[in-house]
C-alpha positions in Angstrom: 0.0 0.0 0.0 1.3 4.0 -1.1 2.1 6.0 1.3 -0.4 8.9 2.1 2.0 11.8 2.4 4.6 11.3 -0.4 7.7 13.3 -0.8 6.0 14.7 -3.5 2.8 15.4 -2.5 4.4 17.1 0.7 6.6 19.8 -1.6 3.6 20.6 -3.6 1.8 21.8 -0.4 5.0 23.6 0.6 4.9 25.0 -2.7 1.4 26.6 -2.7 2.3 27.8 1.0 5.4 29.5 -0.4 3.1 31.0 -3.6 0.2 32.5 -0.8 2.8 33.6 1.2 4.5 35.7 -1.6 1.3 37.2 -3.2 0.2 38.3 0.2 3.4 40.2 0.9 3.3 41.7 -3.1 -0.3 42.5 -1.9 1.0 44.4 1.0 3.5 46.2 -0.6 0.9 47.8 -3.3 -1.1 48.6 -0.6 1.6 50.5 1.2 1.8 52.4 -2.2 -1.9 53.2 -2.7 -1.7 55.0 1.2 1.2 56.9 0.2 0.1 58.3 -2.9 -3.2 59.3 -1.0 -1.1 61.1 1.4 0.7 62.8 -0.9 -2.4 63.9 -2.4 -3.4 65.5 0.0 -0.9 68.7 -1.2 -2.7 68.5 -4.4 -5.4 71.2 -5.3 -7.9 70.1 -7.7 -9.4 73.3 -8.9 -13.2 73.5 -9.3 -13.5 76.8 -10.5 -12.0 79.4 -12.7 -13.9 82.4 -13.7 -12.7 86.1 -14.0 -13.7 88.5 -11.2 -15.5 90.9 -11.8 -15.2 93.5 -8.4 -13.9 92.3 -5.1 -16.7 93.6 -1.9 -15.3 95.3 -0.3 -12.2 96.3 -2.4 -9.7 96.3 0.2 -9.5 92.5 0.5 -5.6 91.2 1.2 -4.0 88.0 1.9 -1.6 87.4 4.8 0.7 84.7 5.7 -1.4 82.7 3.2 -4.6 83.1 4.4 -7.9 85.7 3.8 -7.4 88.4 5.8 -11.1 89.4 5.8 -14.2 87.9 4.7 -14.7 89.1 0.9 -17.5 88.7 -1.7 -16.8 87.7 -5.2 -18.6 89.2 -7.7 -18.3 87.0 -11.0 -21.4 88.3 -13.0 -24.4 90.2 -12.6 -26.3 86.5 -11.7 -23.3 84.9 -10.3 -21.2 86.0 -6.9 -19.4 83.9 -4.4 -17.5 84.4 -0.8 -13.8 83.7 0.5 -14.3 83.9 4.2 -11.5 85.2 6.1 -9.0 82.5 7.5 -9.4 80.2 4.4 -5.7 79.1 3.0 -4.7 81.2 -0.4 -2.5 83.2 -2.7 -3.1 86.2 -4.0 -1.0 87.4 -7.2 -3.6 90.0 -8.4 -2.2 93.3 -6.3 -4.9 96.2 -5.5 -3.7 97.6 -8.5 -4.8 95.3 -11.0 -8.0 95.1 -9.7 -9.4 96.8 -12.2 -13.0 94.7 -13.7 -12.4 91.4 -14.7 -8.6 91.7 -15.0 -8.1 89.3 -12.0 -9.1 85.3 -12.2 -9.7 83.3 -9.0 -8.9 79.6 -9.1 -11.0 77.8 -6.3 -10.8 74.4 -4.9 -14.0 73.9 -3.7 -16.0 72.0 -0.8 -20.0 71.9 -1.8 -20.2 75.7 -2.6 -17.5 76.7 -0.2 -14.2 78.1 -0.6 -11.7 76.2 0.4 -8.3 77.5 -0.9 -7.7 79.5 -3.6 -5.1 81.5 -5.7 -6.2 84.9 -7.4 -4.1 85.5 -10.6 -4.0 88.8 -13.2 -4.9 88.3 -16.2 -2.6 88.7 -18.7 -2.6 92.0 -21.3 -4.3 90.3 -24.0 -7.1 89.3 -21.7 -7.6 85.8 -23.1 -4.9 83.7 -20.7 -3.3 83.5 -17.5 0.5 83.0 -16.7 1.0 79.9 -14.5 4.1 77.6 -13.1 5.2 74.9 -15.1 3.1 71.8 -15.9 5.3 68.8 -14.4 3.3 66.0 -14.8 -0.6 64.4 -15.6 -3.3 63.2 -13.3 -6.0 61.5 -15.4 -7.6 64.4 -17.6 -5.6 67.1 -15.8 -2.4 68.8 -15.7 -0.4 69.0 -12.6 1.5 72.4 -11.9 4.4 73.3 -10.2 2.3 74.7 -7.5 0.5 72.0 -7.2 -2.6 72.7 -8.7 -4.9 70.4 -10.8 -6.0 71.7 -14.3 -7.8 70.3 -17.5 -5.7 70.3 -20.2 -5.9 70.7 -24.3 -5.5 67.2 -26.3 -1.8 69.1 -27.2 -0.4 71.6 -25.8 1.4 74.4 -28.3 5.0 74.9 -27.5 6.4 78.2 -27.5 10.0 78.2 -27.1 13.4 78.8 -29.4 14.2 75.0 -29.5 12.1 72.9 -31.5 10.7 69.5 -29.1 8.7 66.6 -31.1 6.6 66.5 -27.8 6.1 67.7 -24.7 7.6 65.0 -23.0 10.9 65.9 -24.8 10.0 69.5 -23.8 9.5 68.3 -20.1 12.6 66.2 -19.7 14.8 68.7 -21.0 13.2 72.4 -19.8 12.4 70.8 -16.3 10.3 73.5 -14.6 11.7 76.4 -16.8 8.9 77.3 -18.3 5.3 78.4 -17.2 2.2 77.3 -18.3 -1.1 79.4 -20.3 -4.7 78.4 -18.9 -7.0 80.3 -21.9 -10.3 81.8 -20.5 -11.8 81.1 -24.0 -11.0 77.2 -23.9 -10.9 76.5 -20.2 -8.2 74.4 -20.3 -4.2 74.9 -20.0 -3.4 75.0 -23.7 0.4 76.5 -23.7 3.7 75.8 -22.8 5.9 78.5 -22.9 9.8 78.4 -22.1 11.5 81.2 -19.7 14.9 81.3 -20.3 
């Protein structure tokens, strides 16, 4: 009569222990990767909103040490107006003096209807685009920035610079973060690279 356990049979059942134990620990390992890239994107700002301002209520409104100093209302339209109350976490690149109607865009990362960061930017002279950091990667259908901001993005961007790149990867990999980025009002979207030195 055969023995029940063979030498055989007993390394096969090693075996599949040894494959469980190795796809659990891969499994753990991807894991470990999944938390940290949540983590990490929790610097991210995925913007919500992006709409020129029309007048800021009341005028005086000023950001220090990156937050509101005051409460101040938005007004985007004659239907449309929103608030940033003081104490929520922004930047604000559109001085007192540019302030003029609709020459200052605010980029929101919102919560519901609620502000919770956001960066006010001038609008450029041509009134169509806004200057931003350099776009250093892709998240889905958006553009990551230097800044860390979250932006859709054109299929392709157009590349304005003296050296001639096949792509924008090429572009990337060589320029690094020297050069800045153009969201267009008219498209909504970044839709230029541009280099700075």
């Amino acid at each position: 009569m055969r023995a029940l356990f063979s030498l055989r049979f007993v390394a096969a059942v090693l075996a599949v222990i040894a494959s469980f134990v190795v796809v659990a620990q891969i499994t753990d390992d991807s894991e470990a990767a999944v938390v940290d890239a949540t983590e990490a994107s929790d610097f991210v700002r995925r913007i919500d909103l992006v709409t020129p301002v029309e007048r800021f209520m009341p005028s005086g409104f000023s950001v220090v040490d990156g937050v509101a100093a005051s409460t101040v209302g938005l007004v985007i339209d004659d239907r449309r107006s929103m608030a940033i109350v003081e104490g929520t976490p922004g930047i604000d690149r559109c001085s007192t003096i540019l302030r003029r109607v609709g020459d200052c865009v605010i980029f929101a990362d919102l919560l519901g209807e609620a502000v919770v960061w956001f960066e006010i930017a001038p609008l450029a002279s041509d009134g169509e685009h806004v200057v931003m950091p350099a776009v250093i990667g892709f998240d889905g259908d958006r553009a990551l920035l230097d800044n860390q901001m979250l932006l859709p993005h054109a299929e392709v961007f157009t590349r304005r610079c003296d050296t001639e790149y096949a792509s924008f990867v090429e572009m990337l990999n060589d320029r690094g973060t020297a050069m800045a980025s153009w969201w267009s009002i008219v498209e909504g979207a970044i839709t230029d690279v541009v280099c700075t030195d």
